[in-house]
Every structure is written in structure tokens, then in C-alpha cells.
N, C-alpha and C positions, 0 to 999 in steps of 0.2 A: 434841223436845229439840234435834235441828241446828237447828228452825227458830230456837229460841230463840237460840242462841249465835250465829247470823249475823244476828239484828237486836241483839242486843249489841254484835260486832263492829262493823256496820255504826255502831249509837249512838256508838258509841269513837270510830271514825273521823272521825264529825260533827264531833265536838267538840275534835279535835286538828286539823281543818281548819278549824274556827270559830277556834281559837286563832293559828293561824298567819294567818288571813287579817285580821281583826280587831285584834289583839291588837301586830302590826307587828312582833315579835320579831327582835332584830340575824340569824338565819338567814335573813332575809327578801332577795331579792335587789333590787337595785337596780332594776331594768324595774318590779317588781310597786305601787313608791308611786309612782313617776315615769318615765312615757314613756320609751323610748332609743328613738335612731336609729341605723342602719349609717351616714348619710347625714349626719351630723351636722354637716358643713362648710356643707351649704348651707344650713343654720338655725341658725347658729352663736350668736343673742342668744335661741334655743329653751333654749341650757343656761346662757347667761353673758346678762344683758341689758344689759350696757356695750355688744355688740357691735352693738344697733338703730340702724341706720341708717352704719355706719363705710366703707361703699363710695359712698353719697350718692344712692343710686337709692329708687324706690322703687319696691316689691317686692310679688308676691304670689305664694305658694308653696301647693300641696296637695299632701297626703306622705298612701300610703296605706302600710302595713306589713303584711304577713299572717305570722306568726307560725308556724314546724312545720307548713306547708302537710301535710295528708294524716289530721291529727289529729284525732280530734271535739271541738268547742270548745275548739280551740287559740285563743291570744290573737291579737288585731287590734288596730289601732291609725290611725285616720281623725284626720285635720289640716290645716286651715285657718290659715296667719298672711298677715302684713300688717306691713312696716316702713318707712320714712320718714325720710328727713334733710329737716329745715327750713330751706334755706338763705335766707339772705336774700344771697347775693353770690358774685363769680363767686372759681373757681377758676384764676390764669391761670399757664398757661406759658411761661417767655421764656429766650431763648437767649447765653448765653455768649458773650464774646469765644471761649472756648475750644469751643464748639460742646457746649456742655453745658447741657443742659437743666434746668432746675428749677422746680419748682411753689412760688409762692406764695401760701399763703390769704390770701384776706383777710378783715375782720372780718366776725363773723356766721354763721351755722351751724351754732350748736353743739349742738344739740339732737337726739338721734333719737327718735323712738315706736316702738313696735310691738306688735301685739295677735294674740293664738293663740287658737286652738278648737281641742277635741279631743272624740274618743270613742274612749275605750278599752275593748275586752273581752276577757276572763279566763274564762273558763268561765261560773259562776253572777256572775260580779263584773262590775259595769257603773263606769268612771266616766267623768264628762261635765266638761268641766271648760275654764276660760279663763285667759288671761296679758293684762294693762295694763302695758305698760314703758314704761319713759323713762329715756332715757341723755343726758348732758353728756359732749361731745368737748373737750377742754382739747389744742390745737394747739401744741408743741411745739417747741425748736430743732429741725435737721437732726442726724441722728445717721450717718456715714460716707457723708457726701452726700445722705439721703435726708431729707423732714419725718416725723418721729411725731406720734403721736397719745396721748394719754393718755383714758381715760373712764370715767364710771361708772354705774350701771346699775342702778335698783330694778324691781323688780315685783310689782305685785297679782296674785295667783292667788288661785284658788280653785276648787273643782272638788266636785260630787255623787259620794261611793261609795253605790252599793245595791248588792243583793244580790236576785236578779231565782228566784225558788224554785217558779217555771210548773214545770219540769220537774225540778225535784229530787222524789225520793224521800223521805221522811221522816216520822214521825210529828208530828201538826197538835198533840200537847200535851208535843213535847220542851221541858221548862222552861229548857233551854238555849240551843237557836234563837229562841227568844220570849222571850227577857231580852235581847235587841237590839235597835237599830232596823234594819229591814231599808234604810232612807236616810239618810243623814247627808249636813250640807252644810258643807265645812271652808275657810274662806280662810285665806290667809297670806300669805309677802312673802318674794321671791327678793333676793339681793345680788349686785352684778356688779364685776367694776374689770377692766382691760385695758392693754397696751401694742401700739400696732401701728406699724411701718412697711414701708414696701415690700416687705421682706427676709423681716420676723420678724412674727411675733405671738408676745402670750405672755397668760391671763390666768387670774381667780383667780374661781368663785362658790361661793355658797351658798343649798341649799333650805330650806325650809321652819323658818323663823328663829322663831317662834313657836310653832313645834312641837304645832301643831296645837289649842294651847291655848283658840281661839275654837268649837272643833269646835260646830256644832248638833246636837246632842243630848241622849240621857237619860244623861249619863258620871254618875250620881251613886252609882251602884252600882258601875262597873265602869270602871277609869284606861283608855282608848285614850289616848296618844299617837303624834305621828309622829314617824318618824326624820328628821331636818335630812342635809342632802348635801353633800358638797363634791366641788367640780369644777376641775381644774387641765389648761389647755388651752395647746397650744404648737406652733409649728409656723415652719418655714425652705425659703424657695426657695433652690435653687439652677438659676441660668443654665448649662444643659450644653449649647446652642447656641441659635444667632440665633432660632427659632424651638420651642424646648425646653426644659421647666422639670421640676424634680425637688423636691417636696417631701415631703419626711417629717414627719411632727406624731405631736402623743402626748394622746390624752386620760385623766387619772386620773380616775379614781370614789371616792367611799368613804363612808363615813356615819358616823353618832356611834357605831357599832359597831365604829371602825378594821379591828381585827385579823381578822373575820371578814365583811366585805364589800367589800374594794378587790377593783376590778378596773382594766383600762387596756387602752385599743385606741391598737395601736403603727399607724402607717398610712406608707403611701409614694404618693403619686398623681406621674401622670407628664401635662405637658399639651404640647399642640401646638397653638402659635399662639392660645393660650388659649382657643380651639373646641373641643378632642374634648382628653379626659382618662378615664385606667384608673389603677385600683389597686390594692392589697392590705391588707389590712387584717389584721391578729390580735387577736383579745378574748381576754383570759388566762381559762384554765380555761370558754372560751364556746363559741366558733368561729370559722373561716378566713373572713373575709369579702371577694368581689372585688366590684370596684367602678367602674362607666365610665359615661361620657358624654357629652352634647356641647350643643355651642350652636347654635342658629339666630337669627340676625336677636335679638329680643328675647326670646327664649327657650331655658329652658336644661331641659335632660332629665336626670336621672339614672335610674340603675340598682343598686341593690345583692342581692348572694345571699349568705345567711349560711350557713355548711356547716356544720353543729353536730358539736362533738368531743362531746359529750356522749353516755350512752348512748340517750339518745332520738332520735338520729340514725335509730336501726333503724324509727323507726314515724312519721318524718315523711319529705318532700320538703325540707327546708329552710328559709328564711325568703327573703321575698322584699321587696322593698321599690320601691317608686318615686315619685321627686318632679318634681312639673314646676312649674319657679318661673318669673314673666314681671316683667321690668323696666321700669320707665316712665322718665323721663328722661333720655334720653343730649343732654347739651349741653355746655358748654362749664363748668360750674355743678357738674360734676360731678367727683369725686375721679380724676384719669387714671392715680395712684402704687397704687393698691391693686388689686389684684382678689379679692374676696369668695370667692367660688368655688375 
């Protein structure tokens, strides 16, 4: 009779984890439909794709994430991109009667690309998945001395969810489990817009615009949609000496479910001589997340540890993350007003 009532239990439980995993429910967190970074400045057209290409280098970044280090089948998170500004012409700087420098573009450049790979895992949840962007920079008067940049930013995604059942437990004739596909392949199409100059950035996206409407699969039985996202990115240097910068930025989160999945990572990073930079970070109701790293030559290091406020703090290590991005182009061609990073 106990045996009985703990594979009932255990059936229960299937299928309230089928529902929640499946099914996308607004309790669902934001990480579980779409990737997050701790590190999210140095892939910053990863959540906005206006941003592809707006410092004019071009880029190759791999981000590994390990997720509640300590956990069995805690999430992970492996990532490849690649961005691009096409300039056809140089950027030059020339100097003031008054010893004031200023950058003029000139015509041409308005384009950036950039393309992602991912593998993300979840315990039994696999997904595989890519980004196609393309951004238009619409160059801009000078705004309190500096040039802006206006842009904006579509992308192809699309990405594989399975559901990988080698080592689950469960009976092979739950008519539950087997009224799924255990793969589905969903594309869709991100929207970006942006405002940047030297000082400030500021800008506005959106996931999953189609809501998942082209999904492949057998939906004839059973509605999956996805939740669409919004993301509001903002961020201010300030000059606290010749060699020292302070900027504080704010990422919003939130989804078609408003009131019960906004979050926001409040951050402060601090750089020196634009080489070595630390931070802080806070994710509301997430964790304390710090943050450092530095530049070499043509490469840039990060580092982030997320300290989970959470109560599953007690049975992991933390979250760990690391990116190492490398630049190609330093010439003269190149935007001298921004630093991406």
C-alpha cells in the first residue's frame, strides 16, 4: 500500500513538472525560456540586438555559466557569439582651436551583424539553440559635446527544447509523458532599439514576438506557447579621475506575465585605465553578484560569482560564470568615443 501511494506521489509530481516545464506558466522564471548572464555588459546585443556591432570591432566571445555549482543537475549554460560593424570608412579625430577633440564619422558604417550559439541544461531539459542579428546605427548630432548613435536591431532565433528521459525514472505507459514530443524546434524573432553616446546608453527589447506560434510540433492536442520578454537596459559613466571611471547601469526583466516575473540587476562597475574593472551587482529577490576583470592586448577576461539569497544557497557553491571575448580591428576605423565593456 506505501508502495502504492509513493508512485502516485511520485505520478503527481510528473505531471505538475510536466506542466510547469512545458506548459511556460507566468511562475516560470526568466533564466528557464531564455539564457541570463551575470556578465551581461560584455554581450550586451545577446539581450538588445541594436547593440551588434556599436563599439566597431569585431568580436568573438565564449561564456561558460555553471549554475548552483554543488547540485546534481544543476543548470549550465555554454556560448559562442560573434559581432561585426561593416565599416566602409574611417573614423577621424581632429583637434580644436580650443584643444578639444572631436570625432567625426563619416559616411558609411552603418550596419552591424552578429550570430550566437548556445547549449543550455536544466536537469532532464536540454536546449540548443542560435541568434542571426542585424543592426542599423543611424549616427546622430553631438549631444553635450559628444556624437550619439541611434540603432536598431532584429533577430532570428530559434533554438531545439528536448527533454533527454536516459535517466528519469518513470513508468514507459504514463499517458501523460507520451502525449508530448519529447523535441520540439521553435524559431522566432527578437526586437532591439538603443540610444548611445560616450556618457550614457540607454535601450528597449523584446523576445520572442511570435510567441512561439511557428513551434514544430504535435500542439494539436495541447496550446504550448511562449512567454515574449522585455528588456530595459541603461547605464552612466562618470569620470572620478584621469584614470577612473564609475558606472552604475540597471537591467529590467519582465515578461507578458508583468506582475509576477520582473526582476532587475542594479550594478556599479568601477574601471581603471579601461584595463582592469570590479563590480557589484544585485538581482532582486536572486542574488549578490561580484564582478571583475581585465584587459590584455586584444583580450578581455571576466569573471562573475553569484551568491544566491535564495534558500537553495544551503546545498550549492554558488554560480560561477566566465567570459573571454577577443577583438579584432583596432585602427583608426574604429569608434575611439565608446567603450563596450
Amino acid at each position: 500500500m506505501i508502495d502504492n501511494m509513493i508512485i502516485r506521489y511520485m505520478r503527481y509530481y510528473r505531471v505538475l513538472l510536466l506542466l510547469i516545464v512545458l506548459n511556460l506558466p507566468g511562475i516560470l522564471t526568466l533564466a528557464q525560456q531564455v539564457p541570463m548572464y551575470s556578465q551581461y555588459i560584455m554581450n550586451g546585443f545577446l539581450i538588445n540586438p541594436s547593440f551588434a556591432g556599436r563599439d566597431g570591432y569585431t568580436t568573438v566571445t565564449l561564456t561558460t555559466r555553471e549554475q548552483w555549482v554543488g547540485l546534481e543537475q544543476a543548470p549550465a549554460t555554454y556560448a559562442a557569439s560573434f559581432q561585426t560593424r561593416l565599416l566602409k570608412n574611417s573614423y577621424i579625430s581632429k583637434a580644436t582651436s580650443v584643444r578639444k577633440k572631436l570625432v567625426r564619422p563619416t559616411k558609411g558604417g552603418n550596419v552591424g551583424l552578429g550570430g550566437y550559439i548556445f547549449s543550455d541544461h536544466n536537469g532532464i531539459m536540454r536546449r540548443t539553440g542560435f541568434q542571426f542579428i542585424y543592426a542599423y546605427h543611424i549616427p546622430l548630432r553631438q549631444v553635450g559635446g559628444y556624437p550619439s548613435n541611434l540603432a536598431l536591431g532584429l533577430a532570428f532565433t530559434g533554438y531545439q527544447f528536448a527533454i533527454n528521459t536516459d535517466n528519469l525514472i518513470y513508468d514507459v505507459d504514463d499517458p501523460f509523458l507520451n502525449s508530448y514530443d519529447r523535441s520540439v524546434f521553435i524559431p522566432d524573432f527578437n526586437f532591439g532599439a538603443s540610444f548611445t553616446t560616450a556618457k550614457y546608453y540607454a535601450g528597449f527589447a523584446m523576445t520572442n514576438i511570435l510567441r512561439g506560434s511557428l513551434m514544430f510540433a504535435d500542439t494539436t492536442a495541447i496550446n504550448r506557447n511562449e512567454l515574449g520578454h522585455f528588456f530595459i537596459t541603461g547605464g552612466y559613466k562618470f569620470e572620478l579621475a584621469p584614470d577612473w571611471i564609475l558606472e552604475p547601469s540597471a537591467f529590467l526583466k519582465s515578461s507578458d506575465m508583468f506582475s509576477r516575473t520582473f526582476q532587475a540587476d542594479i550594478t556599479a562597475r568601477v574601471y581603471y585605465k579601461n584595463d582592469y574593472w570590479a563590480g557589484l551587482s544585485l538581482r532582486t529577490n536572486d542574488a549578490l553578484i561580484l564582478l571583475a576583470g581585465f584587459k590584455y592586448d586584444r583580450f578581455h577576461f571576466g569573471y562573475a560569482v553569484d551568491f544566491t539569497l535564495t534558500d537553495i544557497r544551503r546545498q550549492s557553491f554558488g554560480t560561477h560564470e566566465i567570459t573571454l571575448a577577443v577583438k579584432f580591428g583596432e585602427s583608426a576605423r574604429r569608434y575611439r568615443w565608446i567603450n563596450a565593456f
